[in-house]
N, C-alpha and C positions, 0 to 999 in steps of 0.2 A: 369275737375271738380274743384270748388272752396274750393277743401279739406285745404289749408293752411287756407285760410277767414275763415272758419269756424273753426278752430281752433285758432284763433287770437278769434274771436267774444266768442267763449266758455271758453279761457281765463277770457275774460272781465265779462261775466256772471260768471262768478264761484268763482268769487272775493264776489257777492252777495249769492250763493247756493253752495256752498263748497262740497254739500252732492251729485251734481251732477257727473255724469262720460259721458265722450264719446265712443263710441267706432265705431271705420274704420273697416271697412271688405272689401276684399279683397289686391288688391298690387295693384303699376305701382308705374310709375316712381320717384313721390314724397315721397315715402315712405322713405328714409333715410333721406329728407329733412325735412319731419314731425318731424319723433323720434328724432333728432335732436332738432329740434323747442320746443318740449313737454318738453326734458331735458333743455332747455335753461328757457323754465318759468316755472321750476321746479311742471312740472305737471305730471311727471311719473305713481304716486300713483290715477291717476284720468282721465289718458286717456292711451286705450288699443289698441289693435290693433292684430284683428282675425284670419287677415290673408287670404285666398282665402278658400272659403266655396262653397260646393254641394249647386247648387240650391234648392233642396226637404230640405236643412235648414234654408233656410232663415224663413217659415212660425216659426218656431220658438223662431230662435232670434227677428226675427220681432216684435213677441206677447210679450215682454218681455221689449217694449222696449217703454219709454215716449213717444218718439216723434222721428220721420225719418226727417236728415238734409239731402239737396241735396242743397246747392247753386250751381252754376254751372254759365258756361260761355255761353255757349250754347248746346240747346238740342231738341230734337223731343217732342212725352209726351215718361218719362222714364219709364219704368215698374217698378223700385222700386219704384217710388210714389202710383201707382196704388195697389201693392204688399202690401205696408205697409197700405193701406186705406183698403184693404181686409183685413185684419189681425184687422182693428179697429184702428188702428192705425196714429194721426195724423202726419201732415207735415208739414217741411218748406222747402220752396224751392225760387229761384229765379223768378221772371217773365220772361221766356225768352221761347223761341219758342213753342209748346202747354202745358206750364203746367199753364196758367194762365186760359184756356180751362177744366182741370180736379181740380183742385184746388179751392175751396172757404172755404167762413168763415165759413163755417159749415165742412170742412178739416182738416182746415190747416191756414199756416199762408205765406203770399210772402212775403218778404223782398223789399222792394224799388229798390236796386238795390245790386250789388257781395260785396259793402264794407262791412268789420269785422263791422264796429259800424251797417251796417244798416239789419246785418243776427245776430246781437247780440239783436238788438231789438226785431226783427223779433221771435227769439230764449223765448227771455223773453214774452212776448206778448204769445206765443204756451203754454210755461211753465205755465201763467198765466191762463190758464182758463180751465174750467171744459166741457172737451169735451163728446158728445157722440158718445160711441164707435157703437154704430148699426147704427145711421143715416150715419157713417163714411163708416162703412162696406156696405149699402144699396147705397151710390152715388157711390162707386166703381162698385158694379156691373150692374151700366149702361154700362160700359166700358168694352164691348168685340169684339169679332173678328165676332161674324155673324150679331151684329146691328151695327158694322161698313161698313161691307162689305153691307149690307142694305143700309143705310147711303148713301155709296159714288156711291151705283149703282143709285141712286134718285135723287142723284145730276149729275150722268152722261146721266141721261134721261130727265132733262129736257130741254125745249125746249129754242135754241138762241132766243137773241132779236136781 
């Protein structure tokens, strides 16, 4: 995941919205390289870090939450994107393997590509606009497991050329 990018890019915006905060949930391996990073551009007081949280919480923090980052490097479609769209909740994400697939302007927001300035823009731009939370929660729930399996049996049936 582009957990550093995004906190490089939330650096850069927070120069302009002071009032904002991040916050990482769960761990791996960057995680002391973050807290690290955070105390280096003296952003302690304004970025958190949860920790590893019971799935049945995320609906929660989810709901509470602006807007869900994921840049990343690469990925399938990730269920926190999907998670936080159920929750109402908009995204930014990277364009990289199916989240340009569940993601549009009535979502969320893609970033160009993984750099800090272009998930800072990206960031601002999400920050920027007045989403709705039910159209948000209603494309999500195109996205499940029996009109997938639908889906990819319709495509395993039809016929070669």
């Amino acid at each position: 995941k582009g957990v550093m990018e995004l906190l490089e890019a939330f650096a850069e915006v927070n120069i302009d919205q002071p009032n904002l905060r991040l916050i990482y949930v769960g761990s791996g391996v960057m995680l002391n390289a973050l807290k690290a990073r955070v105390k280096s551009l003296k952003l302690e007081n304004t970025v958190e870090f949860m920790g590893v949280k019971q799935h049945d919480e995320f609906p929660d923090i989810m709901s509470q939450a602006t807007l869900v980052a994921l840049p990343s490097y690469n990925e399938g479609v990730p269920n926190v994107l999907l998670e936080a769209m159920a929750c109402g909740v908009p995204v930014v994400a990277t364009p990289v393997g199916g989240i340009p697939e569940v993601v549009n302007q009535h979502t969320g927001v893609l970033s160009t590509d993984l750099s800090a300035q272009s998930v800072a823009v990206a960031l601002r731009h999400a920050l920027s606009n007045n989403w709705d939370k039910q159209a948000i929660r209603q494309h999500a729930e195109q996205f499940n497991w029996p009109r997938n399996i639908m889906q990819f049996n319709a495509l395993l049936n039809q016929e070669s050329i």
